[in-house]
Each structure stands twice: as C-alpha cells, then as structure tokens.
Wavefront OBJ file of the C-alpha trace (Angstrom):
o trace
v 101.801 65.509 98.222
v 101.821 66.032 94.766
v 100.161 69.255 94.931
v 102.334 70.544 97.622
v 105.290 69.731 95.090
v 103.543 71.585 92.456
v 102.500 74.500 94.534
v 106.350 74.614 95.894
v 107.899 74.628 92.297
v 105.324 77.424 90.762
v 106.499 79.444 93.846
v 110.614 78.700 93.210
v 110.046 79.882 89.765
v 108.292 82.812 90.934
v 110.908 83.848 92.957
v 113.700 83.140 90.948
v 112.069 85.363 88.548
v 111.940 88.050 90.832
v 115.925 87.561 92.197
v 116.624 87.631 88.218
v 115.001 90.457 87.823
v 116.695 91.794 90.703
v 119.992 91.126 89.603
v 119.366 92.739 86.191
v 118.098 96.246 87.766
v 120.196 97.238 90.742
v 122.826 98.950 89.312
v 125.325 100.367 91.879
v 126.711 103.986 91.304
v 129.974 104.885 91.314
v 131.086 107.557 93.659
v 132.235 109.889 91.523
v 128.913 109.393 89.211
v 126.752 113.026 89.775
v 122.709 112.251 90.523
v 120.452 113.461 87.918
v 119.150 116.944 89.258
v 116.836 118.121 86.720
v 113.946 117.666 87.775
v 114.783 119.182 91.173
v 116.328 122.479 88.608
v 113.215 122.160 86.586
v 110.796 122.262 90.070
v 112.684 125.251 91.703
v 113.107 126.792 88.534
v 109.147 127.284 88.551
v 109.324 128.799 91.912
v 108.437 132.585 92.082
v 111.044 134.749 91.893
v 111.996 137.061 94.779
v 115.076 139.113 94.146
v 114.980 140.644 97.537
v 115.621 137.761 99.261
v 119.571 137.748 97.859
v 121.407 138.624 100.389
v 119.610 137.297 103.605
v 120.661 134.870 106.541
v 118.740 132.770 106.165
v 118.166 130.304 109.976
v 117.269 127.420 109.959
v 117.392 126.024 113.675
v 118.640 122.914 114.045
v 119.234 120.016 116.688
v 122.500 117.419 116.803
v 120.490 115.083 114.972
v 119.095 117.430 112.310
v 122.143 119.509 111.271
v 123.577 117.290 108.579
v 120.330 117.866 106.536
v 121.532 121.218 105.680
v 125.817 120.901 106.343
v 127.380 117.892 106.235
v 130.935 117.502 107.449
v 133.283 115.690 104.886
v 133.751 112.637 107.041
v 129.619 111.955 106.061
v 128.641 109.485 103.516
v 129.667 110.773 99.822
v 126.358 110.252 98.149
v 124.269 111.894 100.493
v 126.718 114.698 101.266
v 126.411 115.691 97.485
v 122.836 115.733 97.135
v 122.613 118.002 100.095
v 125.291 120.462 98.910
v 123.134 120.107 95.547
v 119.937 120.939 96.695
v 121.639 124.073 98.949
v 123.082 125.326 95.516
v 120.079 125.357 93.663
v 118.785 127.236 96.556
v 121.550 129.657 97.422
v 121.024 130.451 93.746
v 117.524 130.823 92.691
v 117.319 133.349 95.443
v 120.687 134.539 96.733
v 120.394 134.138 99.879
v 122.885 132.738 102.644
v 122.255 129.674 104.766
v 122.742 129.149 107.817
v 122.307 126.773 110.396
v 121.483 127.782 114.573
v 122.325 124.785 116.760
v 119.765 124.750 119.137
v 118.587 121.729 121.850
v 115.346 119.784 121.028
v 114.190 120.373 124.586
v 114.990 123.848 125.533
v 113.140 124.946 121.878
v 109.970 125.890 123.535
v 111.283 128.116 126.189
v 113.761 129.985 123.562
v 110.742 130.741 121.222
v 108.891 131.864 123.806
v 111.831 134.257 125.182
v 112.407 135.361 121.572
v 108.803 136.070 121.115
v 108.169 138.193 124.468
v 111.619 140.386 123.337
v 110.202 140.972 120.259
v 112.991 139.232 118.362
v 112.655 135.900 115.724
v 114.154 132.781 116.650
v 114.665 131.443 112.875
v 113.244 130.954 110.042
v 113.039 127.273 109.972
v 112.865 124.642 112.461
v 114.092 120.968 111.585
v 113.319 119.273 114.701
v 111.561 116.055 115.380
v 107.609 115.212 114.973
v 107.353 115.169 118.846
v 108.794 118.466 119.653
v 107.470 120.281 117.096
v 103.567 118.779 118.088
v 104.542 120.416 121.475
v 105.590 123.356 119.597
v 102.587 123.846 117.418
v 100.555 123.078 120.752
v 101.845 126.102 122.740
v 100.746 127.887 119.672
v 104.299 128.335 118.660
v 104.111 127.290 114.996
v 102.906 128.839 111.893
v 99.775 127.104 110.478
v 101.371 126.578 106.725
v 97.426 125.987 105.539
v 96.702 130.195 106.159
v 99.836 130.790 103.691
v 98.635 131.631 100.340
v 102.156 130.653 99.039
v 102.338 126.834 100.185
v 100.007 124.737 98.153
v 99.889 121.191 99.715
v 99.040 119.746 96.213
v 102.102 121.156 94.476
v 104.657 118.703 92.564
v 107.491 119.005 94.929
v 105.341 118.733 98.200
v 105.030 114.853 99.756
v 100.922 115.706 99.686
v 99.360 112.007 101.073
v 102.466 112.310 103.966
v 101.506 116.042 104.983
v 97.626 115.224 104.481
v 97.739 112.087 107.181
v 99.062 114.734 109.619
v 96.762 117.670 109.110
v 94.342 118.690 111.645
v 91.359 120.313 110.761
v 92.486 123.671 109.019
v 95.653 123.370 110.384
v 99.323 122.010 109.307
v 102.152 122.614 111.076
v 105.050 120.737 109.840
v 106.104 118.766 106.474
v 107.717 115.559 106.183
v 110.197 115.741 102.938
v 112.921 114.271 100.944
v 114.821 117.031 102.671
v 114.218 115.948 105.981
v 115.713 112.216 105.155
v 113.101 110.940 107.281
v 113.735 107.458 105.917
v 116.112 105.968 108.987
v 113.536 106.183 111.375
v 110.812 103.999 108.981
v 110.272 100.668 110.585
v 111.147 97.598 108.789
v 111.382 93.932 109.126
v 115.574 92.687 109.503
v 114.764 88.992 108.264
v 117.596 86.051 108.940
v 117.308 84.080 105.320
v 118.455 80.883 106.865
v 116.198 80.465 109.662
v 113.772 80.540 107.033
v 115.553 78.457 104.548
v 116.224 75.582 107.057
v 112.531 75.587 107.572
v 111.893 74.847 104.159
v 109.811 78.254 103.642
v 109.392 80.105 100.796
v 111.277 83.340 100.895
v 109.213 86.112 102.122
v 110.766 88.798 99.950
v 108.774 86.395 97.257
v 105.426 86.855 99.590
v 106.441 90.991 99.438
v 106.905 91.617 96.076
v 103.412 89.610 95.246
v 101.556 91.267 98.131
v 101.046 88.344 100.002
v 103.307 89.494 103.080
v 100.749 89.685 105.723
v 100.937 89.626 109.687
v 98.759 85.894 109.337
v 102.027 85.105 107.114
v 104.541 86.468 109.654
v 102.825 84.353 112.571
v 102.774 81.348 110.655
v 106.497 81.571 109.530
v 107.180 82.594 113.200
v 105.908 79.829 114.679
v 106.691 77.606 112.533
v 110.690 78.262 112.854
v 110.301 78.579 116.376
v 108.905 75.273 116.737
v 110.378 73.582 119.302
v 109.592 76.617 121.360
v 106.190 76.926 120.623
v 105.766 73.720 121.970
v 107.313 73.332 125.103
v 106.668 74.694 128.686
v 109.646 76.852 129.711
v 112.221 78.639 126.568
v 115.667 78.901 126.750
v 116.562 82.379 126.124
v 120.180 81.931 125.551
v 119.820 78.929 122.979
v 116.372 78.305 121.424
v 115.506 79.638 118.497
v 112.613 82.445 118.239
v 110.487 83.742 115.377
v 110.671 87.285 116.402
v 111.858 89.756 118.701
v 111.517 94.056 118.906
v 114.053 96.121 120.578
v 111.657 98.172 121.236
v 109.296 98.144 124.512
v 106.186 96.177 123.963
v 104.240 99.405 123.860
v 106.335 100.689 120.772
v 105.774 97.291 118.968
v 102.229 97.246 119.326
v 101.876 100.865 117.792
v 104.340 99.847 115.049
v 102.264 97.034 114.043
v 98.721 98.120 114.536
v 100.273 101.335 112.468
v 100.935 98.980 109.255
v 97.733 98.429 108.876
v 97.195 101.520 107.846
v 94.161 102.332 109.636
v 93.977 106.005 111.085
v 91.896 106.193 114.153
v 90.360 109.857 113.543
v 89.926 108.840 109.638
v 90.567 111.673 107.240
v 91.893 115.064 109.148
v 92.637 117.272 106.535
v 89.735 120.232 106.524
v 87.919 117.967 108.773
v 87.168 117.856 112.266
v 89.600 115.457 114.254
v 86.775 112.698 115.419
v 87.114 109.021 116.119
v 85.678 106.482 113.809
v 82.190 106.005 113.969
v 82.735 102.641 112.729
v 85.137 100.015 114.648
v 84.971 96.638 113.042
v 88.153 96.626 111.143
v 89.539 98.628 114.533
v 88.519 95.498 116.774
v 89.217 92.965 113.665
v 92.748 94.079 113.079
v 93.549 94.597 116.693
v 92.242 91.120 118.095
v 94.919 89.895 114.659
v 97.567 91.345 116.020
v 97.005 90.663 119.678
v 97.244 86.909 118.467
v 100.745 87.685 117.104
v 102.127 89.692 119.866
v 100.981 86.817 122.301
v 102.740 84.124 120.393
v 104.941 82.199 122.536
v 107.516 82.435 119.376
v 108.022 85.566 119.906
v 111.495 86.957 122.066
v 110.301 88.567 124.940
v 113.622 90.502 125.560
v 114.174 93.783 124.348
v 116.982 96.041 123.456
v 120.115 94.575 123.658
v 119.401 90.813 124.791
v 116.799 90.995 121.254
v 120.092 92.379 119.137
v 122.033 89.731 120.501
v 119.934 87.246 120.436
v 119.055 88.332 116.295
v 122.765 88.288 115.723
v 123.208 85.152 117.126
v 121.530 83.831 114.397
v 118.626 82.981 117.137
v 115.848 84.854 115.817
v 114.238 84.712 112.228
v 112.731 88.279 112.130
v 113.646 91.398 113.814
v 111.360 94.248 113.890
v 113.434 97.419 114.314
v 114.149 100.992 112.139
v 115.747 100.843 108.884
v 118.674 103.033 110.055
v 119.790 99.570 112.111
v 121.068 98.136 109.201
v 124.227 100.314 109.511
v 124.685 97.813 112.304
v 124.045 94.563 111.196
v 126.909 95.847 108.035
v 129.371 93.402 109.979
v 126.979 90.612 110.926
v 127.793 87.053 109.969
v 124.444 86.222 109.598
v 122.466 86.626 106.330
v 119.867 88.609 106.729
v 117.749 91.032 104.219
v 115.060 93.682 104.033
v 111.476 93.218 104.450
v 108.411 95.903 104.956
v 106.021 95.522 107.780
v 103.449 93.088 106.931
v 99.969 94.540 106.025
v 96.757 92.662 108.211
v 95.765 91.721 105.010
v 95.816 90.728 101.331
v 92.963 93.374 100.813
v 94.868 96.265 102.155
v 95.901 98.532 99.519
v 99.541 98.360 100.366
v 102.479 98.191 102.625
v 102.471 101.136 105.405
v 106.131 101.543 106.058
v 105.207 103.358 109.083
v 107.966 106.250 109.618
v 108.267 107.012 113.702
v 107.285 110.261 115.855
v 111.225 110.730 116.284
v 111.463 111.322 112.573
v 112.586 114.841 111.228
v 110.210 117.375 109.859
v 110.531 120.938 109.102
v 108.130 124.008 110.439
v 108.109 127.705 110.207
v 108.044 129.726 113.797
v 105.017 131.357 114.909
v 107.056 134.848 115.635
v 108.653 134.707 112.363
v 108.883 138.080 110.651
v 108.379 137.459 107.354
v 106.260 134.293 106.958
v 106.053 134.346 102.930
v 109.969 134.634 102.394
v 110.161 131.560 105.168
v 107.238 129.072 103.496
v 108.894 129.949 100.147
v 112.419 128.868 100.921
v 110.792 126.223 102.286
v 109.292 125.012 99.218
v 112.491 125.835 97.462
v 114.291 123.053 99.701
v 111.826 120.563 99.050
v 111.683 121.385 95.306
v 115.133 121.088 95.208
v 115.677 117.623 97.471
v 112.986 116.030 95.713
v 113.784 112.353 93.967
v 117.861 113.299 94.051
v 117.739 113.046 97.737
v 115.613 110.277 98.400
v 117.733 107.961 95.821
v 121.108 109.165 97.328
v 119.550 107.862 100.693
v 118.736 104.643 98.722
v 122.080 104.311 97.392
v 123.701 104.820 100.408
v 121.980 101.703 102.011
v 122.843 99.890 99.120
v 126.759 100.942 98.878
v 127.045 100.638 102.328
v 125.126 98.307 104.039
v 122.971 95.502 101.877
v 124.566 92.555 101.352
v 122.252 90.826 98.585
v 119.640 92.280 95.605
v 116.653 91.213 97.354
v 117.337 93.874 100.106
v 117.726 96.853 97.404
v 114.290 96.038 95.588
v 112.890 95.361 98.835
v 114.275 98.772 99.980
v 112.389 100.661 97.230
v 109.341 99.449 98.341
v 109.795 100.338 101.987
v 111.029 104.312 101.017
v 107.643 104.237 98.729
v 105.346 103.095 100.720
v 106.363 105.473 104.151
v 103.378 106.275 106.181
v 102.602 108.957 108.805
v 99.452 108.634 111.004
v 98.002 112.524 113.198
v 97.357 109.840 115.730
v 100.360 108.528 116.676
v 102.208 111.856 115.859
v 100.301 114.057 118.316
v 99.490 111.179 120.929
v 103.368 111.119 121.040
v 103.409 114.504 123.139
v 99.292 115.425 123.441
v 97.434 113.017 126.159
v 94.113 114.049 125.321
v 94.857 112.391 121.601
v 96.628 109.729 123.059
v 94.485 108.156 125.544
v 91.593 107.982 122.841
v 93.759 106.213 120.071
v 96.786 105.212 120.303
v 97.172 104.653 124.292
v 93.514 102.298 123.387
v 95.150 100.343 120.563
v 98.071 99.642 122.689
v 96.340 98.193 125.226
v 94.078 96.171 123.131
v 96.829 94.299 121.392
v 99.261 93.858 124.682
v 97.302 94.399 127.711
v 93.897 92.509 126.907
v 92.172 96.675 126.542
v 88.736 96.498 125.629
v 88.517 99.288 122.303
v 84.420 100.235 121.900
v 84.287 100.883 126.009
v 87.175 102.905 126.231
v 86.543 105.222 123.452
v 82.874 105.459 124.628
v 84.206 106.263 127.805
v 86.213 109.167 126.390
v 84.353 110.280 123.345
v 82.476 113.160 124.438
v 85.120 114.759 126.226
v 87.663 114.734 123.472
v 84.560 115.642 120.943
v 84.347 118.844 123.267
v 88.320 119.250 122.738
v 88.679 118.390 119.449
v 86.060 120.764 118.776
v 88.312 123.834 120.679
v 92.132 122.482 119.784
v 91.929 121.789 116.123
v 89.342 124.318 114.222
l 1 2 3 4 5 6 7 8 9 10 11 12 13 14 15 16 17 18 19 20 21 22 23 24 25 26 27 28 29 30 31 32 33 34 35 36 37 38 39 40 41 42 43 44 45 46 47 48 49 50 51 52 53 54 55 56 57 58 59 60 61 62 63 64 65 66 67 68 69 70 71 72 73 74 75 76 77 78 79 80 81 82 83 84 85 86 87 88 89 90 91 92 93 94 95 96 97 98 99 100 101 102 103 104 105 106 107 108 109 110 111 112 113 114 115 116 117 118 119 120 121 122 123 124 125 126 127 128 129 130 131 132 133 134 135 136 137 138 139 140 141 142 143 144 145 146 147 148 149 150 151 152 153 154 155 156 157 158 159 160 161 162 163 164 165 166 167 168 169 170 171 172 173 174 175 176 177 178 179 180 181 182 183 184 185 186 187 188 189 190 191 192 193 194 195 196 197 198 199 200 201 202 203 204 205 206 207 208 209 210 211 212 213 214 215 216 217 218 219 220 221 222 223 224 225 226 227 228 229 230 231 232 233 234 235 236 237 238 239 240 241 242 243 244 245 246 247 248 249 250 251 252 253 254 255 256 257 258 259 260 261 262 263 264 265 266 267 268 269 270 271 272 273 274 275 276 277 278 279 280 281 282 283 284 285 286 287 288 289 290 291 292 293 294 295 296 297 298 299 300 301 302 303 304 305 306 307 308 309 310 311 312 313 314 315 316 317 318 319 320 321 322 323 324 325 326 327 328 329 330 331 332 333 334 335 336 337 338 339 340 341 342 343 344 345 346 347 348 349 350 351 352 353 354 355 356 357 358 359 360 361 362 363 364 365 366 367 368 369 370 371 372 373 374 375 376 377 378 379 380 381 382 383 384 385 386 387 388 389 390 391 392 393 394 395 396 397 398 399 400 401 402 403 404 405 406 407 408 409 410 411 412 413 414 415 416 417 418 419 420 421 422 423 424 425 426 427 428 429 430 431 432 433 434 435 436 437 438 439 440 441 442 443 444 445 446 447 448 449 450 451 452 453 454 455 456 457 458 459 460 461 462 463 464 465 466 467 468 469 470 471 472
C-alpha cells in the first residue's frame, strides 16, 4: 500500500507540474492582435519571380466545404479569416495575379474535367477538394503528377514533406496536404470526460500524454476500469450505465482510426518505391490482435452516431473517439471534458499518429491544365505563405472558442504536430484493389475475427501484378 501511495504522489506532482506549466504558456490572443507573418513573407519572398503572371485569373475550383480556404465571408471566425486574407495578400502581391474561386460539386468533378478536357478547354488551375475525390481524380488519370514538375521540390521549407511523402506512390504525387488546406478538423482525437476519470481515482491521462505513456493497453485499462459495473454483468443498460468508450463512427471507421495510430503503413515506404505489402507481418498481426482486444471490450458503447453523442454528453461515457472539429459542439456541454491524441499501441512507438481522415482537404493541379509551371508555383506560393500563421490561427481558434481548460490547448499542440496521413487508407478510400489488400484486411482483423497472413497471401500476386501497372 505504501508503494501505491508513493507511486500516486510522484504522479500528482508530475502532473501538477505539467497543469503549471500549462497555465504559465497558453497565452490567449486578443482579436485585434495581428499573427506574426514573417516567416510566411520571408518563404514567398524566396519564391521565383514571374512578372507575367500579374494580371491572371487565377481558378482555383472549389467545393461548399473547401471555399472558405481561399474567401471567407465576414460572419467566419476572426482569427482564421485574417490569416487567410494574409496569406492571399502575400500572394496577390508577389505575383499580381487575381484570385478566384469556381464553385464546383465534389461529385460531378470527374465528368466536368473530362468535358473540359475533350473541348479542349482548362477546368482550373487548382483543385481543393477532398483526399477521396481527388484519388478518383488522379485514378482516371485526371491529375498532374507534381513529382515530373521541375518547379515543386517536396523537400522545400514551406512544403509539409513527411505528410506528402506517406501519400506518394511510386514516382507519382498527386495532391498536398498543407497549412492552407486547414486539414486539422478532420484529425481524429480522443474527447475525454475528466470526471469519469476522476471519480475512478485515475491519474489524468493528459499526464500519461504529455510523458508518452498514453497507449491503447492504457485506454483499455482506464475503460474498463470506469465501466466497471458493466464489464461485469450480463446484460448493459444503454440508457443509464456508464461506458468507457463509444465512436460515432461505424465500427469499420473505428477500427481504421485506431489500427491507423499506430502508425504502421501497410505498403511501408511509397515514395520512389514500388507500392508492395510488407514482407514482414509481426507487428501487423501484434498490433491488430491489441486492438481487436479493445474493440471487443464489453466497456465499450456499442451505439453509434447520435445515441454515442448523447450518451457522451450525458456524462455516460469516459472517452469519445470522434474528429477534432466536434469540439465546436461539445462548446455548450455541461460536462468537463478535454483533449487527448489517439493512443499509440505502444510505449516504443516513436510518437502519437494523429491520424487526419480521407475526407480531409488537399489541393492538386488538373491534368488538362495549360500552363502547369505557373499552377505548381502559385501553389507553392499558397503554402509558403499559410505556413505556421495558419496553422496557429486554427489553434487559436479552438482555444478562443471552444476549450474550456489549459490541458486541452497543450494537448491540442500535440495533436496538430503529430497529424498523420497513411497511401493506404487514402487510396483504399475510393481504389478496391488497394483496399481489399490493406485496409479492408485490417478492418476485419480487429472487428470481424479476419485472419491477416491468409488474406494478403490470397491477394498478393494479383495486386503485385497491379501495383506493378497503376503506380510506376
């Protein structure tokens, strides 16, 4: 018992260290404070210059969702508002030329490109649609492959390098995930409810986090332990017991999102290499049969969507696995809740992989266009420009808006730094011969009892064949 004590008081001044330190660094901004921009001025300043772009419309095609990454309307959030008029400026006037926006729908983009193409004419000069359709896009052979431009370098200061090299194929890149995209709503996050944990008498897993020992073992036991009484006895009550956690999600899309913090990329490294599965699947099967023990747990909430909100509002669940955008909702909630990453599958993994979903934005360059070097320059121009200055006014506009306590904001920077992006689960989103070899076999492992080693054997040599003709 007296170790226990001892144990428990090392880890209360541990964390009280880290809500101190907290406290002492989050500094709100006022609204009328102007973000830093130069380093953004410095980046685009080192751009080439091209005087004959000044003057030219330039189109960026955009869907309902995407717009307000290049116009937003005055009733958006200040913060973010200003860093995108920001960046646009130091755009507009490094090269002079006029933006503008085409509103276009995500699912009738193939067919218009295709039209456009056939009649000769260009469709735009940037797309800023989401991961999915544009892997549909770049598989009609729709998209330009950014790697043939001598003008992009995926190395370069202002360019998100590890995020575009996870989603290379081969000799091929099609799209960019950026500051300028604001792809951080759709990373996935852990909504935690601090007094489910604190009745239990558990240490604060913000504590576990920030010392990297936040792991999917740690989730389960904190799960289960909370959810007790459940745990142990025959039938739940769904309206009244208390759960350890619950996905609004489908159980398909929670077994990706977790097997994807684990950071372990089925085809291994893609960039300038072919797209193969692993050779090797021990840490495959090991992390999968991990998981599958956590999905299975009877304290998880086996309601989705809007039973699993209400239930987490209710107070009823202790963790709620969901995007970080659904924290605008919870900005009313009685309950007090804060910010966690997804849990790694282990203390040896180096990292947290926020993992950032197919549905996020990216931006890609036409295969028709008609001047490909003036489009992958702008290009880097707006992600020179966003750079830092839009990733911290997305930051602050969590924190103005929706965070109730400190432990959320540091927790927050570590979720925005640690995004992830994985070819697999990008292109198995819209491409079935990738899916049904990775993604569709993970799923099944961890929620439907899927064996891995037979079903990849099973499939290996014809997607070896495909690989070997779809991403040269």
């Amino acid at each position: 018992m007296d170790k226990i004590r001892i144990q428990t008081l090392f880890l209360c001044i541990l964390l009280l260290g880290f809500l101190l330190g907290a406290c002492e660094n989050v500094v709100l901004p006022e609204e009328s404070e102007a973000e830093p921009e130069d380093q953004e001025q410095e980046q685009i300043d080192r751009l080439p210059d091209k005087q004959e772009y000044a003057g030219y419309n330039f189109i960026v095609a955009v869907t309902e969702n995407s717009e307000g990454l290049f116009f937003n309307p005055e009733s958006s959030e200040s913060l973010v508002k200003t860093a995108v008029d920001t960046r646009n400026r130091l755009v507009t006037e490094k090269y002079g030329i006029i933006i503008e926006t085409r509103m276009i729908k995500e699912n009738e983009a193939e067919a218009d490109i295709k039209t456009a193409a056939e009649a000769g004419e260009q469709y735009a000069d940037l797309l800023c649609l989401s991961g999915e359709a544009l892997v549909s896009l770049a598989d009609g052979g729709l998209l330009y492959n950014l790697l043939e431009s001598e003008d992009f370098d995926i190395e370069a200061k202002y360019v998100e390098t590890e995020n575009a090299i996870n989603i290379a194929v081969n000799n091929a890149l099609y799209m960019i995930y950026d500051s300028a995209t604001q792809y951080y709503d759709d990373i996935w996050v852990v909504f935690c409810n601090r007094e489910l944990v604190a009745d239990a008498e558990l240490t604060d897993p913000a504590l576990l986090a920030e010392t990297g020992l936040w792991t999917w073992q740690r989730f389960l036991d904190y799960s289960e332990r909370i959810a007790y009484s459940v745990v142990n006895k025959g039938s739940p009550d769904l309206k009244t017991d208390i759960f350890g956690y619950a996905s609004y999600h489908s159980d398909e899309t929670l077994s990706l999102v977790m097997w994807e913090s684990c950071g372990i990329p089925m085809f291994g490294d893609t960039y300038l290499q072919p797209v193969t599965v692993r050779e090797e699947l021990t840490a495959v099967n090991e992390a999968a049969a991990l998981l599958k023990t956590v999905f299975n747990s009877k304290s998880r909430f086996p309601l989705q969507q809007n039973d699993a909100v209400e239930a987490f509002n209710e107070g009823r669940v202790a963790f709620f696995i969901h995007r970080l955008e659904y924290a605008a909702a919870l900005e009313s909630a009685e309950i007090e809740w804060c910010l966690l990453p997804l849990p790694m599958r282990s203390v040896e993994q180096e990292g947290y992989k926020s993992f950032t979903d197919t549905k996020a934005i990216a931006m890609a360059i036409p295969a028709n266009v008609t001047d490909p070097q003036r489009s992958v320059v702008l290009m880097n121009a707006f992600c020179a420009a966003s750079g830092e200055a839009m990733k911290k006014a997305v930051y602050n506009k969590y924190v103005n808006l929706f965070f109730q306590n400190n432990t959320s904001t540091v927790m927050l920077e570590t979720v925005l730094d640690t995004a992830y992006f994985d070819m697999a689960a990008l292109y198995g989103s819209r491409n079935k011969k990738v899916a049904e070899i990775s993604v569709d076999v993970i799923v099944s492992a961890i929620s439907s009892n899927g064996v891995i080693d037979r079903a990849i054997e099973n499939l290996k040599d014809s997607f070896e064949k495909y690989s070997a003709e779809k991403f040269t």
